[in-house]
Every structure is written in structure tokens, then in C-alpha cells.
C-alpha positions as CSV (number, residue, x, y, z in Angstrom):
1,X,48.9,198.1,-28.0
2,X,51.3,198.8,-30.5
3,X,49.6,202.1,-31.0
4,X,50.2,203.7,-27.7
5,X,52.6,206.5,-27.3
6,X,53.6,207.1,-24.4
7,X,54.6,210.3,-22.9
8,X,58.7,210.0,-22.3
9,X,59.4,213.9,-22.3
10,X,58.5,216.7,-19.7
11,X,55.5,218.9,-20.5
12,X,54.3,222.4,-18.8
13,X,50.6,224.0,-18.8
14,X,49.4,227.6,-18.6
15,X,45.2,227.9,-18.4
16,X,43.7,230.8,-17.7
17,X,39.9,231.3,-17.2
18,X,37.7,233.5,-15.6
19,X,34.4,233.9,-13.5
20,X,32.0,236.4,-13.4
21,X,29.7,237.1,-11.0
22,X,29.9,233.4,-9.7
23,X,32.2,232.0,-6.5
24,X,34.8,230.3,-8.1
25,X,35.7,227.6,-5.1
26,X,34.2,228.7,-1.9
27,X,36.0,227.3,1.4
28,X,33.8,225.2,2.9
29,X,35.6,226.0,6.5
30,X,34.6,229.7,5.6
31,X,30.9,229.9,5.0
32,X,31.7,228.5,1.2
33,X,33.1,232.0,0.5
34,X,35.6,232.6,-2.2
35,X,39.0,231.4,-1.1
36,X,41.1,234.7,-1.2
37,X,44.4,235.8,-0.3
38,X,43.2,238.8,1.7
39,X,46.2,240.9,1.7
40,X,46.9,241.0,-2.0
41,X,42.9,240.7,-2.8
42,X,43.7,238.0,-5.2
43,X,40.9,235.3,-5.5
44,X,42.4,231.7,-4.9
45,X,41.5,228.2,-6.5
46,X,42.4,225.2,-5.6
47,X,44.2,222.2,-7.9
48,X,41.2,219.8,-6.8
49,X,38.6,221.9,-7.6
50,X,40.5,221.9,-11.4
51,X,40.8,218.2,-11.3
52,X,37.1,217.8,-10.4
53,X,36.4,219.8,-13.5
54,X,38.7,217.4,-15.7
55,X,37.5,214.4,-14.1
56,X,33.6,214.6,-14.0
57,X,34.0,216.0,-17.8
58,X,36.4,212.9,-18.3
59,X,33.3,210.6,-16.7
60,X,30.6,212.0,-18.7
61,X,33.2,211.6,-22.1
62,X,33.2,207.8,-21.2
63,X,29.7,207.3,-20.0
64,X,28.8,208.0,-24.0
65,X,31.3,206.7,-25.3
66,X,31.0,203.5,-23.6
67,X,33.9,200.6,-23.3
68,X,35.9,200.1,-20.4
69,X,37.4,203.6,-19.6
70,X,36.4,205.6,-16.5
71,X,37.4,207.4,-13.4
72,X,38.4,206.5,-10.6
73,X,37.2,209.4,-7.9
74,X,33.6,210.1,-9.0
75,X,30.7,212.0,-7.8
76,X,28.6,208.4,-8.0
77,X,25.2,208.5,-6.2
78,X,25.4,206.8,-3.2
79,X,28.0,206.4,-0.6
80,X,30.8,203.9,-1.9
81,X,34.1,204.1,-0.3
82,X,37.3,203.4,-2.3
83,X,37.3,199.5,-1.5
84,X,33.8,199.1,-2.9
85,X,34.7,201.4,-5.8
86,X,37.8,199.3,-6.9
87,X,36.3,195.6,-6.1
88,X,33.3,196.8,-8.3
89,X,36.1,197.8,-11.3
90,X,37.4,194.9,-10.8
91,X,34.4,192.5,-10.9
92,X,35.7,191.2,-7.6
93,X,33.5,188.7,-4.9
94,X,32.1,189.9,-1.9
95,X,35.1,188.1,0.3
96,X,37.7,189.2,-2.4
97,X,40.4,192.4,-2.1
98,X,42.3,194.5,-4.2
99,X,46.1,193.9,-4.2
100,X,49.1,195.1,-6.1
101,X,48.4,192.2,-8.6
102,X,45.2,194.3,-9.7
103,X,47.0,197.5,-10.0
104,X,48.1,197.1,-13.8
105,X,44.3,196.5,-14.6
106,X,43.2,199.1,-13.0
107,X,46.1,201.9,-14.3
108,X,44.3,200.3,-17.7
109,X,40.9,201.1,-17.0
110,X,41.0,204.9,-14.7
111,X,42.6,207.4,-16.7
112,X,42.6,209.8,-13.8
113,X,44.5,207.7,-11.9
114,X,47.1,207.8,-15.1
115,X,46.9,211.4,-15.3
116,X,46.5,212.8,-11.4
117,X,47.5,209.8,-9.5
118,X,45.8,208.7,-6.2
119,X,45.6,207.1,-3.1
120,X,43.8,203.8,-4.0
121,X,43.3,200.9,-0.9
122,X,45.4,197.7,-2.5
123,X,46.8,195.7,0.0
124,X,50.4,194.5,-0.2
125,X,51.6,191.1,-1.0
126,X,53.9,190.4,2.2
127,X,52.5,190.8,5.7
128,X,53.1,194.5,6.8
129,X,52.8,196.0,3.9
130,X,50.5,198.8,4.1
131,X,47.0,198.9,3.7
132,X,46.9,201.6,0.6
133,X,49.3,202.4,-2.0
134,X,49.6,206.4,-3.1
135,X,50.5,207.2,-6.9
136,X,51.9,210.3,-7.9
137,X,50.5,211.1,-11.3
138,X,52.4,212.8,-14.1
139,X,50.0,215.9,-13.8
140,X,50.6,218.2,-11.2
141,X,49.0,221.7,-11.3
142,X,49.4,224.0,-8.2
143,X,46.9,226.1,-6.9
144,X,45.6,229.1,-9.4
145,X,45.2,232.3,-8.4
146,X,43.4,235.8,-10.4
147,X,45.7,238.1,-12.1
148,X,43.7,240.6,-11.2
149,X,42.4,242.1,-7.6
150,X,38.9,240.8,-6.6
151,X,35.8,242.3,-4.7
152,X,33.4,240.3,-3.5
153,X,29.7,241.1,-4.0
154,X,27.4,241.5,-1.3
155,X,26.2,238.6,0.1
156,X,22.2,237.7,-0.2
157,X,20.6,235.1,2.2
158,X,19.2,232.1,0.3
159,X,16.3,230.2,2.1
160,X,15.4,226.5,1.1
161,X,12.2,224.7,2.5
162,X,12.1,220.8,2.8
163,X,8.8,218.8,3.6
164,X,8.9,216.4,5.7
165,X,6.1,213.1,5.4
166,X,4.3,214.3,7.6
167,X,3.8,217.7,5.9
168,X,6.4,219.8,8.8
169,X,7.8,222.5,7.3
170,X,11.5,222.9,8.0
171,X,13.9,226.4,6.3
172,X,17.7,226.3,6.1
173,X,19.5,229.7,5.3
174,X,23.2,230.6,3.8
175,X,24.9,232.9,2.0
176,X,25.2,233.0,-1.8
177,X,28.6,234.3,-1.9
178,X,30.2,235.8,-5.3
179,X,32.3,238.0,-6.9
180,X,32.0,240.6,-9.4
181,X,34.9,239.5,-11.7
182,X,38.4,237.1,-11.9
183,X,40.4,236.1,-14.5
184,X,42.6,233.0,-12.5
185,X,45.4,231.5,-13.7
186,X,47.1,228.0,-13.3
187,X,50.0,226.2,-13.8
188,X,50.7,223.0,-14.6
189,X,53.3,220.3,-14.9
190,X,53.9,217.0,-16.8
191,X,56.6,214.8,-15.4
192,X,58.4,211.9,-18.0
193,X,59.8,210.4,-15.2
194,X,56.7,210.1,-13.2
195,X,54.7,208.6,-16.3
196,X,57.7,206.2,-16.1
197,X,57.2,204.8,-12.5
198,X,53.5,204.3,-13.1
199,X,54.3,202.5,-17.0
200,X,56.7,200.3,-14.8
201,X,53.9,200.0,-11.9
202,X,51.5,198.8,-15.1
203,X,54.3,196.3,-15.5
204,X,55.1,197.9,-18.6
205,X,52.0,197.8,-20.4
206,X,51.4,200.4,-22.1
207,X,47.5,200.5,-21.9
208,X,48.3,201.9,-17.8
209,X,50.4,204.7,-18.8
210,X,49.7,208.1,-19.8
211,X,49.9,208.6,-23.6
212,X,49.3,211.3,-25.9
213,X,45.8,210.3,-26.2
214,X,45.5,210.3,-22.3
215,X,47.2,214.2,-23.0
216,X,45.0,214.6,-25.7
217,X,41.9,214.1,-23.5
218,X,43.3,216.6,-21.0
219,X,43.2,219.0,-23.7
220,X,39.8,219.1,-24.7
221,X,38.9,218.7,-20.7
222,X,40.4,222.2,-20.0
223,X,38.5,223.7,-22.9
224,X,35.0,222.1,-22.3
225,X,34.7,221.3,-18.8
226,X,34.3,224.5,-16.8
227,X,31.2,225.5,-19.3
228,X,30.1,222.5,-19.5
229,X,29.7,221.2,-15.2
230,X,28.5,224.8,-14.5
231,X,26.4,224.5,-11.3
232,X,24.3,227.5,-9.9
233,X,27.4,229.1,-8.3
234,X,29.5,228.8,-11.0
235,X,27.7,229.8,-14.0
236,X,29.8,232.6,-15.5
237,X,33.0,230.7,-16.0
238,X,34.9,230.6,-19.2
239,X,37.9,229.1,-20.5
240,X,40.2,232.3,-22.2
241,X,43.7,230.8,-22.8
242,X,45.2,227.6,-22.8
243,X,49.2,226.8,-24.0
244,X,50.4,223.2,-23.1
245,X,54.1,223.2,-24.2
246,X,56.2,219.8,-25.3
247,X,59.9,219.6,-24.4
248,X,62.2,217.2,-25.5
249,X,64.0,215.9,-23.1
250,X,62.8,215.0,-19.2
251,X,65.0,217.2,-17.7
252,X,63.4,220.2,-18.8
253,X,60.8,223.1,-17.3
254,X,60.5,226.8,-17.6
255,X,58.8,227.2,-14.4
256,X,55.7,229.2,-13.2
257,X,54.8,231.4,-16.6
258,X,52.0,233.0,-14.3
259,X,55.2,235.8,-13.2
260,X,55.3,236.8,-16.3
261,X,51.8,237.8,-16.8
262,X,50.5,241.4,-16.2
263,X,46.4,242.6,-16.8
264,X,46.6,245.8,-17.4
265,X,44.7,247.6,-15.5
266,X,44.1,245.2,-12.3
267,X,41.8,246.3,-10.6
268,X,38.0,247.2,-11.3
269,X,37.4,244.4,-13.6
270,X,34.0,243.8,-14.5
271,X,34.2,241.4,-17.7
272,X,36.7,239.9,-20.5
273,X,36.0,243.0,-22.3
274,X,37.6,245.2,-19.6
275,X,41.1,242.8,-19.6
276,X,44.2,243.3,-21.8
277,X,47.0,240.7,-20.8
278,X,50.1,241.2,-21.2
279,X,52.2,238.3,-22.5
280,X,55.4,240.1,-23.6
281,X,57.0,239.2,-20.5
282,X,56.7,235.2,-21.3
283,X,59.5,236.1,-24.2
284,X,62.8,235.6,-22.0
285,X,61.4,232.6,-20.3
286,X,60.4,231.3,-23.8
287,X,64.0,231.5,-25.3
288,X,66.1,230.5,-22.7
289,X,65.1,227.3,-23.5
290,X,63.9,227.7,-27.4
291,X,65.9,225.2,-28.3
292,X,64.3,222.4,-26.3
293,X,60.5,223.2,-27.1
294,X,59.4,220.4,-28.9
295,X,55.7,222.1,-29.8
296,X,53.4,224.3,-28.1
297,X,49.8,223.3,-28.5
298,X,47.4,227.0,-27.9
299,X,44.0,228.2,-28.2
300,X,42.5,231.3,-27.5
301,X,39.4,232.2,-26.8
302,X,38.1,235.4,-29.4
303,X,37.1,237.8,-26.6
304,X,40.4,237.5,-24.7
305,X,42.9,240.5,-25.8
306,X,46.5,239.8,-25.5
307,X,48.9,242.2,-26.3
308,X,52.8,242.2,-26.8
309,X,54.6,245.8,-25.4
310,X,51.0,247.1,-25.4
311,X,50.8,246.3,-28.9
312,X,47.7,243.8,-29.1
313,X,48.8,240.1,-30.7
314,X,47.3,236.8,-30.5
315,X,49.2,234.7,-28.1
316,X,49.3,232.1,-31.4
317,X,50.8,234.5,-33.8
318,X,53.4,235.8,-31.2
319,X,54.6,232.0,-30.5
320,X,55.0,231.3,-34.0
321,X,57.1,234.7,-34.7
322,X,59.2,233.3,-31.6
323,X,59.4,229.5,-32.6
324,X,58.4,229.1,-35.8
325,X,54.9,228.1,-37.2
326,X,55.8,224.4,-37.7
327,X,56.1,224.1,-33.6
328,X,53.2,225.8,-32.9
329,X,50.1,223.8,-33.0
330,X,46.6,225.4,-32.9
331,X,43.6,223.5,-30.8
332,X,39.9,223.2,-31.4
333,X,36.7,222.5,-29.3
334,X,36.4,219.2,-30.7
């Protein structure tokens, strides 16, 4: 245990990635089109469709690796609700359920749980205690959005056929709904004090707590998942920029860095080679609170242009002429 470290100061995330020709996260209330915000043509994505990146890529990490280490909300075959899931973690008996007692072993074992949180069904030790307990996790990201404004491509009808056993023929029909090109950004959020409420939920062991490795793992999930899970309709997403910055304190955030951000032009985007982003803006936000900027962990993806006062600049190079190179720590596809 003794080499554990856990997180104990605040932490914020910017991660931009785009989609080309490929529906980002279609609303399944909508005929799975692209969520959008009609009025300002901006393409929306949601926080869970990010986390379902990070987790599935987190599932198939641990499925090689082997040991104890999984997931908690999977994409499992079968239908197993979350009581079945947790007694099976647990190696519990047919008659047996979760309670509080089992919630250090399983903060242990479900690193999403450590990093997102979740609402997990462990019954309380006293009569009337509720049925479920919900976690807050220490990473929060809010919904992305593109920088730039989208146009959906005309929508073609797909038909499937299914036979049945006794040779029927049955078609089903929906749109295949996509758009030309968005470049979305998120941000993100890592709370000290939150990692601290779920380290004393683990009763302070340090194995249920997120720790730099826990961060570290989120790292190389925002650079390899979205490639990596494509599915037909999302085929055509890449990763472009990624900046995870460590305060020093647990006080501390700089807020949304996404304001700051301009693609210039925005509008009539076809592919990374068309976008030039703007990160000049970020410099006020940056040093107003310099001095409490612990590191900045970066990478950058080649094709992605970023340019300072229309001058261009790796976002990399810029931070180091801002915080120094010894704070500014570079990332690799491991």
C-alpha cells in the first residue's frame, strides 16, 4: 500500500477531439440524430457518452492485464442488473447482499467507481437506511460541445434483414445520421475533497481511492479510447489536444478554458486540416493563478494547428514560455 499516492490537490481537464463524417452521440429520443444546440448550430456530447469511452477502454486495459481490477458499469453480454453485478464482484451466495461493509472492497477493485462515482445498490446497516448508496467521484466533466458550427449530412435509409427459423423474412429501416465535420471540446474537473470522502468511505485504505496511477490511467484513456471503441457511426473520431493541469492546493480551479478558445474560421469545416485554434486567449486565465499550477501534463496531436495571436505555436512550447519547462510535462500513447 505504501506505494499509493493519492490525489490531495484539485485538478482541471481540457480534451478536445473531433469527428468527421460520423454522429458523435446521437439522441436516442431523436431518431439517434446528433445532439445539437440548434440555435447556435453547435454539435453537443454528452459527459456519459465520454465516460463510456474511458470505461470500456478501462475494461478492455484490465481484461489483458488480468488481476483483480475492473469496472463497475460495463457493457457485459447478458442482462445483469447492478445487485447481480456487485454480489458476483464480491463472490457473494445466492441468499447473500451487498452492504456498506462491502463498499471498501469494492472502491478497491472498480476504478470507475474511484474515478466517476456511482449509484451502486448496498443496503444500509440500520433499518431505514436506504436501499442504494450514490458516490460522487472526483471526476466530473460537463457536457462537450464543437468549437465550431455543424451541418449535418443528408440522411440515407439503412435496411437490415433478420431470418427468422422458419426462413420469414423480416426488414427494419433508420436513418444513418452524420455530420460532415466537429471538433468538440470538454471540460473537466478533479476534486481533492471529493477523492477525500470516498478514501474515508474506503475506511482509509488507500487501495479505494483515486491515485495518481488511477489519474494516470485516465490519461492514456482520453488518448486511446475514442480510436480505439470506434463503432460504424463513430469511425472518424480523433483525439487532437489534451492538457490535464495539477494545482497545489484544493481550493483551486480556473474554470471552463473552453471560453477561451476560438477556431478560426468556424464555420465550413471539413477536416483537421481546415482548423487553426486559437489558444492565446487561455493566457489570462493561465496567470491569474501561475503561481498555484503545480504541472501541466499536454499532448498534441501533429495535425492539430494551434496558434498564439495568429502566430502558429504548439500548445506545449507556449505553456512552457508561460510556466516554465520544468512544470510542463509532455504525454505519450503508451
Amino acid at each position: 500500500m505504501a506505494d499509493i499516492k493519492l490525489i490531495e490537490k484539485n485538478g482541471e481537464i481540457l480534451y478536445l477531439y473531433d469527428a468527421k463524417m460520423c454522429n458523435p452521440n446521437g439522441d436516442p429520443d431523436d431518431e439517434n440524430r446528433p445532439r445539437m444546440d440548434v440555435d447556435r448550430e453547435r454539435n453537443l456530447v454528452s459527459d456519459v457518452r465520454l465516460k463510456r469511452y474511458i470505461r470500456d477502454y478501462l475494461y478492455e486495459y484490465f481484461q489483458e492485464k488480468g488481476g483483480d481490477q475492473t469496472i463497475y458499469v460495463t457493457k457485459a453480454e447478458g442482462v445483469v442488473n447492478a445487485t447481480e453485478r456487485l454480489k458476483r464482484l464480491l463472490g457473494l451466495g445466492e441468499k447473500e447482499q451487498p452492504t456498506k461493509e462491502h463498499l471498501p472492497t469494492l472502491l478497491q477493485k472498480l476504478v470507475d467507481v474511484r474515478l466517476f462515482g456511482a449509484t451502486m445498490p448496498v443496503k444500509g446497516d440500520r433499518r431505514g437506511e436506504g436501499e442504494a448508496i450514490n458516490l460522487t467521484g472526483p471526476v466530473q466533466f460537463n457536457w462537450g460541445y464543437s468549437l465550431n458550427r455543424v451541418q449535418l449530412v443528408e440522411s440515407n435509409t439503412l435496411s437490415s434483414q433478420f431470418a427468422s427459423e422458419a426462413d420469414a423474412r423480416q426488414g427494419t429501416f433508420g436513418k444513418d445520421y452524420r455530420l460532415y465535420y466537429s471538433f468538440i471540446a470538454f471540460h473537466g474537473i478533479i476534486s481533492a475533497r471529493r477523492a477525500a470522502v470516498m478514501y474515508k468511505l474506503a475506511k482509509e485504505n488507500p487501495a479505494g481511492a483515486l491515485s495518481c496511477r488511477d489519474l494516470e490511467l485516465l490519461d492514456q484513456a482520453m488518448l486511446k479510447a475514442i480510436p480505439l471503441l470506434a463503432t460504424r457511426s463513430k469511425i472518424g473520431q480523433y483525439p487532437r489536444l489534451y492538457l490535464r493541469f495539477e494545482f497545489t492546493d484544493a481550493d483551486t480551479f480556473m474554470g471552463d478554458m473552453r471560453e477561451d478558445l476560438r477556431l478560426e474560421p468556424d464555420t465550413d469545416l471539413r477536416s483537421i486540416q481546415d482548423v487553426k485554434l486559437e489558444i492565446g486567449g487561455l493566457k489570462d486565465r493561465i496567470l491569474e493563478v501561475k503561481d498555484r499550477i503545480n504541472r501541466v501534463f499536454w499532448w498534441q496531436d501533429r495535425e492539430l494547428t494551434t496558434q498564439v495571436n495568429g502566430s502558429p505555436k504548439s500548445c506545449g512550447e507556449w505553456l512552457a514560455e508561460l510556466l516554465g519547462s520544468e512544470r510542463v510535462i509532455p504525454l505519450r500513447r503508451e
